[in-house]
PDB file of N, CA, C and O in Angstrom:
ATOM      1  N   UNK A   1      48.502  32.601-156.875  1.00  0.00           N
ATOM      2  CA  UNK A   1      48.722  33.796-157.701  1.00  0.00           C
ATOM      3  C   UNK A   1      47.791  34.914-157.232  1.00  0.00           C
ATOM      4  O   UNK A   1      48.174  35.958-156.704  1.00  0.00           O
ATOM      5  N   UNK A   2      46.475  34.562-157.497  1.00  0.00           N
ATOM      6  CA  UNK A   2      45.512  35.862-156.748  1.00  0.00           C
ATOM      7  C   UNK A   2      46.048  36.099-155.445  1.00  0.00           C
ATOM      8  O   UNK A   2      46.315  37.294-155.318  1.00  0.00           O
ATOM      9  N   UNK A   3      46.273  35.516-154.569  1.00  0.00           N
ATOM     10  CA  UNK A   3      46.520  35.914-153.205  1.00  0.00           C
ATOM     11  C   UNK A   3      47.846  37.263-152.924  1.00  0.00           C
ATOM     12  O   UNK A   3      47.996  38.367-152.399  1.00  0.00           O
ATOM     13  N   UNK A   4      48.522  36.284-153.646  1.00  0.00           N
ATOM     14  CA  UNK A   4      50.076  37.246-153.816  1.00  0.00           C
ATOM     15  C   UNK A   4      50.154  38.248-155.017  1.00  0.00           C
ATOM     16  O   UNK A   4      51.161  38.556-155.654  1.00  0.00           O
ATOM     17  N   UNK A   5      48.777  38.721-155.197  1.00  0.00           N
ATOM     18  CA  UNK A   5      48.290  39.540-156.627  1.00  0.00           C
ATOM     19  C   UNK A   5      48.919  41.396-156.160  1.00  0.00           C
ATOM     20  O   UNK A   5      49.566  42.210-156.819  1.00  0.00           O
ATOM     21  N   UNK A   6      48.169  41.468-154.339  1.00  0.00           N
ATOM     22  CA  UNK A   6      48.675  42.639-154.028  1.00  0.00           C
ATOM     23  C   UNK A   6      50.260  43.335-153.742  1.00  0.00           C
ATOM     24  O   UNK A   6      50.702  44.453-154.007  1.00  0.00           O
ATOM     25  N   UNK A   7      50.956  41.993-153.003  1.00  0.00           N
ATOM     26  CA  UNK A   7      51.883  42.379-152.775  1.00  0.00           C
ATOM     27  C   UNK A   7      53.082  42.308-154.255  1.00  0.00           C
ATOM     28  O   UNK A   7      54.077  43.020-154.386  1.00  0.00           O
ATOM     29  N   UNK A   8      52.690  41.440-155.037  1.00  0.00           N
ATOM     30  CA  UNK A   8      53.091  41.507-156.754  1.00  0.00           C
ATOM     31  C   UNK A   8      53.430  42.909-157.046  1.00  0.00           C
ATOM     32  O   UNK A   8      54.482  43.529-157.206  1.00  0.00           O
ATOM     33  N   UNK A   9      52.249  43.178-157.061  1.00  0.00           N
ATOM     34  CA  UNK A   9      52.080  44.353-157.816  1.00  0.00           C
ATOM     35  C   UNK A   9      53.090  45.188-157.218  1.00  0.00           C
ATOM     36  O   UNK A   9      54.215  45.351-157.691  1.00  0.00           O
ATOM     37  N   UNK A  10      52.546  45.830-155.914  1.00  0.00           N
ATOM     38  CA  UNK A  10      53.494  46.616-155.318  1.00  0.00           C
ATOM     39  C   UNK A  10      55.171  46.483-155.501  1.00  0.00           C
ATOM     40  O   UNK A  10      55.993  47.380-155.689  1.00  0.00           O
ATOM     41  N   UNK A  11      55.370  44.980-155.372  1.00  0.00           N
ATOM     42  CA  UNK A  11      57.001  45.064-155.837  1.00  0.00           C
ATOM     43  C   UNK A  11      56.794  45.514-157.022  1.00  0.00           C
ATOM     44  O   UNK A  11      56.826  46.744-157.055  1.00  0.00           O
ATOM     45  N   UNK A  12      56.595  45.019-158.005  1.00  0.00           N
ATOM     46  CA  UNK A  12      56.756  45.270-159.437  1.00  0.00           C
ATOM     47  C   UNK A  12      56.766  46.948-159.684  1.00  0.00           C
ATOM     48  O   UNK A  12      57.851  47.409-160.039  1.00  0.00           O
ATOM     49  N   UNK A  13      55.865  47.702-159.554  1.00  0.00           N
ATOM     50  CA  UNK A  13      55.542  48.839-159.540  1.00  0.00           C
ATOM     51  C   UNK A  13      56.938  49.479-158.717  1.00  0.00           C
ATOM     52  O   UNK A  13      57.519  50.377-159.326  1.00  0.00           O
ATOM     53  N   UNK A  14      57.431  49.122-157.549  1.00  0.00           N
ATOM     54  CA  UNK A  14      58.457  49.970-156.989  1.00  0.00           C
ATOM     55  C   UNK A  14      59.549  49.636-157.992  1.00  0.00           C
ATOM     56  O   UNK A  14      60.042  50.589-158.596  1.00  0.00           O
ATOM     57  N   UNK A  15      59.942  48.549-158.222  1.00  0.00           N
ATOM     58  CA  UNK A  15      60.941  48.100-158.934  1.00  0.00           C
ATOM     59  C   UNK A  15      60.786  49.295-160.319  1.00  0.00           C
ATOM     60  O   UNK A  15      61.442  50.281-160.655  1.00  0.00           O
ATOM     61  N   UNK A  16      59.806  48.738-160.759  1.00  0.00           N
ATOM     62  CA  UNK A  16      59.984  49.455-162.357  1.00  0.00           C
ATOM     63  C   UNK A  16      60.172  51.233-162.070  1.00  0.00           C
ATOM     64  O   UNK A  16      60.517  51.991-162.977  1.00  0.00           O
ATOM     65  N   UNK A  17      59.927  51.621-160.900  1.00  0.00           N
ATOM     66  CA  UNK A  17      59.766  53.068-160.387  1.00  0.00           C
ATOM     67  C   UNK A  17      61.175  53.316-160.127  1.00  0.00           C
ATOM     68  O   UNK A  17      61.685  54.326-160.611  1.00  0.00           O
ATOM     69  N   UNK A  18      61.969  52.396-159.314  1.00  0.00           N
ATOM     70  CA  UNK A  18      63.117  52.286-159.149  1.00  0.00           C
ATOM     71  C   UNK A  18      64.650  52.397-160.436  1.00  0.00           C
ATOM     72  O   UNK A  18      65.663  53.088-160.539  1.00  0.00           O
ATOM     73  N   UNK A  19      64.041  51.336-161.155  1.00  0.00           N
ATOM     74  CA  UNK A  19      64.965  50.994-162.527  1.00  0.00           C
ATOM     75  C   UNK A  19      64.637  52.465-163.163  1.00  0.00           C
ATOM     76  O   UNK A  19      65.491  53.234-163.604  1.00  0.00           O
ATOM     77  N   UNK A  20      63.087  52.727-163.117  1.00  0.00           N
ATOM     78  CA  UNK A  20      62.926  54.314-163.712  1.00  0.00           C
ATOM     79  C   UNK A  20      64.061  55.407-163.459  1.00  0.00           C
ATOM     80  O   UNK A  20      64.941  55.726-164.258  1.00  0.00           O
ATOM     81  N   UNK A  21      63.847  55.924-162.144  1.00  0.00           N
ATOM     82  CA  UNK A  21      64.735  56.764-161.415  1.00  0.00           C
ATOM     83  C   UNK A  21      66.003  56.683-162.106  1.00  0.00           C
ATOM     84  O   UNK A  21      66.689  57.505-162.714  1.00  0.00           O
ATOM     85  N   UNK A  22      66.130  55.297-161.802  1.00  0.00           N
ATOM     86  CA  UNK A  22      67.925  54.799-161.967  1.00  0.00           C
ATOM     87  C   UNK A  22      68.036  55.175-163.563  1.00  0.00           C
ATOM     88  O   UNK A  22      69.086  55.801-163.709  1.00  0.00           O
ATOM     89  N   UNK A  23      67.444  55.049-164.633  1.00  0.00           N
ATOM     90  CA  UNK A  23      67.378  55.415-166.042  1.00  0.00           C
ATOM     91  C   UNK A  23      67.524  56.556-166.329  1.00  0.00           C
ATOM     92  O   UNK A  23      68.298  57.017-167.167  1.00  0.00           O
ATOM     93  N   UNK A  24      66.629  57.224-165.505  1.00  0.00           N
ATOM     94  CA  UNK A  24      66.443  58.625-166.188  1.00  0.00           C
ATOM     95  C   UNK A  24      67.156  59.386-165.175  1.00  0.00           C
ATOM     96  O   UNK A  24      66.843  59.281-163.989  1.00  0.00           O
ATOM     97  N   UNK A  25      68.057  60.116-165.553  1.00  0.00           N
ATOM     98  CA  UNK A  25      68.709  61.032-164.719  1.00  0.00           C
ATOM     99  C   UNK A  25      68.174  62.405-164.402  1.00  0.00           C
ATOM    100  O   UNK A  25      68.804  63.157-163.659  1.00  0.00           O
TER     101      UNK A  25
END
């Protein structure tokens, strides 16, 4: 889990940035 803590994040963060975009017009 710590190891794969950085690259986590980064997906998560694009994703939710992504679904954002895609939400809000």
């Amino acid at each position: 889990m710590m190891m794969m803590t950085g690259a986590t994040v980064v997906t998560t963060i694009a994703t939710e940035a992504s679904i954002s975009k895609s939400a809000n017009p």
